[in-house]
C-alpha positions in Angstrom: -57.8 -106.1 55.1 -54.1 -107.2 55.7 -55.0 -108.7 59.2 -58.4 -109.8 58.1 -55.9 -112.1 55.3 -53.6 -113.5 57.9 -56.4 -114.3 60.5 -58.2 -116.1 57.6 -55.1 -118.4 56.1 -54.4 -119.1 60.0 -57.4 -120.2 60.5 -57.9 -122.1 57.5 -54.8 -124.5 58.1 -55.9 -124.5 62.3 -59.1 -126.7 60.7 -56.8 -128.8 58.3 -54.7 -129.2 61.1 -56.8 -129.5 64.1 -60.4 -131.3 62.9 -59.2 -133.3 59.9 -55.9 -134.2 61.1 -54.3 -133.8 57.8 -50.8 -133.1 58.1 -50.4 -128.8 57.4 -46.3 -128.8 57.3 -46.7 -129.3 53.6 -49.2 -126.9 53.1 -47.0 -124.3 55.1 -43.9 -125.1 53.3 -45.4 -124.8 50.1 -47.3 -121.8 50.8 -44.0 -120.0 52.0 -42.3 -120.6 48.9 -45.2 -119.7 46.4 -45.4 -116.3 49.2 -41.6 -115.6 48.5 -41.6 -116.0 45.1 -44.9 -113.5 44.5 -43.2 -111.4 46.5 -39.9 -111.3 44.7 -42.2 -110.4 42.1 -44.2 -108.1 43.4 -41.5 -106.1 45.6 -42.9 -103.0 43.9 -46.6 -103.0 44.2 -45.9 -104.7 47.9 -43.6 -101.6 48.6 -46.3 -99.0 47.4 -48.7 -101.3 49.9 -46.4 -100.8 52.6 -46.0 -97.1 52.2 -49.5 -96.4 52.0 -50.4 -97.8 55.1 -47.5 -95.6 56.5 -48.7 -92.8 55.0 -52.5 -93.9 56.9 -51.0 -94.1 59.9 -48.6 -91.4 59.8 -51.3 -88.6 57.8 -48.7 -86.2 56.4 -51.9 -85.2 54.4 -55.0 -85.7 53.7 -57.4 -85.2 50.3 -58.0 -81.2 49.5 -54.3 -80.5 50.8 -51.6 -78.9 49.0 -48.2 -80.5 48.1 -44.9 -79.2 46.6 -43.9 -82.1 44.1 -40.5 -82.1 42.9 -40.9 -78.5 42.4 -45.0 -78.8 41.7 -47.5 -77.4 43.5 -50.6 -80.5 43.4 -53.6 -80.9 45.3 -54.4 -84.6 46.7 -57.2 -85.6 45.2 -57.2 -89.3 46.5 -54.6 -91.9 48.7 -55.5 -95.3 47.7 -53.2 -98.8 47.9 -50.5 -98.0 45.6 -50.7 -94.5 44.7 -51.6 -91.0 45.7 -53.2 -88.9 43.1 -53.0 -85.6 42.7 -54.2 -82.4 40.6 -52.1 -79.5 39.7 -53.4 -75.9 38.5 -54.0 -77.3 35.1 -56.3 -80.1 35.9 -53.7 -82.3 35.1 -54.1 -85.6 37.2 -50.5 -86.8 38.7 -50.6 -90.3 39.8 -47.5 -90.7 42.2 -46.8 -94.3 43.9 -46.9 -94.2 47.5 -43.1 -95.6 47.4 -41.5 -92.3 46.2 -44.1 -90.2 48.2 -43.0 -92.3 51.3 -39.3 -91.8 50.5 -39.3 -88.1 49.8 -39.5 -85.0 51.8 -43.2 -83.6 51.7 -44.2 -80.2 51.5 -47.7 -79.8 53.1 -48.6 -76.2 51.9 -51.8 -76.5 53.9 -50.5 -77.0 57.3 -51.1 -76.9 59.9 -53.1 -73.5 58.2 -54.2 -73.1 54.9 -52.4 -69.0 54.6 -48.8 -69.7 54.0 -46.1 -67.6 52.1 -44.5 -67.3 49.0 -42.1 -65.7 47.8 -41.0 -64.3 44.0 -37.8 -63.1 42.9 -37.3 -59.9 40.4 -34.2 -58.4 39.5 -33.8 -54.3 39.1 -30.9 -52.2 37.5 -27.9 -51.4 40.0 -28.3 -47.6 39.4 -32.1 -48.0 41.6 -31.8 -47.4 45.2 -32.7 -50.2 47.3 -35.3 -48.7 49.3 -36.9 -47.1 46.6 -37.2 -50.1 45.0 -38.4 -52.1 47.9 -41.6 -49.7 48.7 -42.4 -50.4 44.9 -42.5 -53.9 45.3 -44.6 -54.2 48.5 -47.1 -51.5 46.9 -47.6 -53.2 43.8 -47.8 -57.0 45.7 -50.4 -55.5 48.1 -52.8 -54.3 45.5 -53.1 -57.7 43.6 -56.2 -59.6 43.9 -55.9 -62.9 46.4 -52.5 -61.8 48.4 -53.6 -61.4 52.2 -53.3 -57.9 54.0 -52.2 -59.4 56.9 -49.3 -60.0 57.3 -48.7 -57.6 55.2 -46.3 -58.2 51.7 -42.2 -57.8 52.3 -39.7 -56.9 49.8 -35.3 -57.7 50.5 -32.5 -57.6 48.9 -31.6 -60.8 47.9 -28.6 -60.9 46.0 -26.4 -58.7 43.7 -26.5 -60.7 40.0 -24.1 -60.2 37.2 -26.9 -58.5 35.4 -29.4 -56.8 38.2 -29.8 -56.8 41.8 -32.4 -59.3 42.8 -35.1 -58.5 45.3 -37.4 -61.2 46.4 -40.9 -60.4 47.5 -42.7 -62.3 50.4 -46.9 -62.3 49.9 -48.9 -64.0 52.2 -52.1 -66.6 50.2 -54.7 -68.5 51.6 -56.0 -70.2 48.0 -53.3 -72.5 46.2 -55.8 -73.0 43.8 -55.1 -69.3 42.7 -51.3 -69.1 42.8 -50.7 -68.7 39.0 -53.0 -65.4 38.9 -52.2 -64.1 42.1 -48.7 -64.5 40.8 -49.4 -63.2 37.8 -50.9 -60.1 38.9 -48.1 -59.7 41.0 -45.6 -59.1 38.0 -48.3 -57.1 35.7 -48.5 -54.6 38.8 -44.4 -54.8 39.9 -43.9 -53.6 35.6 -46.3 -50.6 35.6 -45.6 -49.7 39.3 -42.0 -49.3 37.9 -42.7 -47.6 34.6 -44.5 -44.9 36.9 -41.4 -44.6 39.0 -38.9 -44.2 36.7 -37.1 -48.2 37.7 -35.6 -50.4 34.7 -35.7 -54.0 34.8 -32.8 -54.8 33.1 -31.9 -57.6 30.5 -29.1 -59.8 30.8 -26.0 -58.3 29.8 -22.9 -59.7 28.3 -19.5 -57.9 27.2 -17.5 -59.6 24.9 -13.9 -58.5 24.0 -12.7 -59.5 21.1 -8.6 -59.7 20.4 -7.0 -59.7 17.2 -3.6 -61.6 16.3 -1.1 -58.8 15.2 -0.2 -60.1 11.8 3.5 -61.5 11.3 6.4 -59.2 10.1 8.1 -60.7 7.2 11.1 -62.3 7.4 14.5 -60.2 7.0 17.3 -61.4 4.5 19.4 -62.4 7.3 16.6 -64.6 9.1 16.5 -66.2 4.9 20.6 -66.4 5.0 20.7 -68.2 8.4 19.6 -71.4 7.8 21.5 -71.8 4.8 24.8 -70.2 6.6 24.8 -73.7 8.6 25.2 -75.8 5.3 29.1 -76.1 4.8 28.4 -76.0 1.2 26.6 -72.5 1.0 29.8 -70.7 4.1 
């Protein structure tokens, strides 16, 4: 549509120019200013423009793909001239312009394969040993519904918190569409698994010591008598 313009206002001032033998510097000179000051005013929407053909030539994505959004998972529902659109779990419709899209590092969940990994993170009570805890993870991640037996689940040690050691689990999906109930059954199995086992998911924990100010001795006679002592009067 952009070259089919061009080729048109071209061609337009070639038979002003060329058959009528009207003079087109005018025309050119006046059409370059009323072009610059559109587009001083339409930097934005020409900017979206711009990155959407990018984005057409480049295909980062495509409709039916899943994107992480500033921490959103969203399915593209549509790519048009100034926007992409997109649809999260909730059926809520996200209408991004193709600027920031263009701009911003994009998460494809859906390639080059739709089965990609996630991972979760769960903290347990320092007194659980690691491996036990790890073989409850991966057995309560491989019985919910939607994560993939192969590759199978993984469970490490991620980091020792103030309050629990946290263990992140790694589940393989194929349906983004499901990732709030897969995750969800993920956690309801990881709580009973535990419970059966004996494991504690511990709360945060904070110890607070509290000092108290000894109170002040009163003061002695002779702490009264020396201040006066320095008056020459009271010697």
């Amino acid at each position: 549509d952009l070259v089919a313009l061009v080729v048109f206002v071209v061609a337009v001032l070639a038979v002003i120019g060329g058959i009528y033998g009207k003079p087109i510097q005018g025309a050119i000179l006046g059409s370059t200013v009323v072009l610059g000051v559109i587009g001083f005013a339409m930097q934005d929407l020409l900017g979206n423009i711009i990155a959407g053909i990018a984005l057409e030539i480049g295909k980062p994505f495509k409709p039916g793909d899943w994107l992480m959004v500033e921490g959103r998972r969203a399915e593209v529902i549509e790519v048009n001239w100034r926007s992409t659109r997109l649809r999260n779990n909730d059926d809520v419709y996200i209408d991004v312009p193709n600027k920031t899209i263009a701009g911003s590092i994009i998460v494809n969940l859906n390639f080059p394969t739709r089965q990609h990994a996630v991972r979760l993170t769960i903290g347990f009570d320092y007194g659980a040993p690691p491996n036990f805890v790890k073989d409850c993870l991966v057995h309560a991640t491989a019985r919910a519904p939607g994560v993939l037996s192969a590759p199978p689940p993984k469970a490490f040690l991620k980091d020792f918190a103030d309050s629990a050691i946290l263990y992140e689990i790694k589940f393989w999906l194929e349906d983004e569409l499901r990732f709030n109930d897969i995750a969800d059954a993920i956690r309801t199995n990881v709580w009973y698994e535990a419970q059966r086992r004996g494991l504690r998911i511990p709360f945060p924990i904070r110890t607070v010591h509290i000092e108290r100010a000894r109170p002040a001795a009163p003061p002695t006679l002779e702490d009264i008598r020396s201040p006066t002592q320095m008056q020459p009067f009271f010697e």
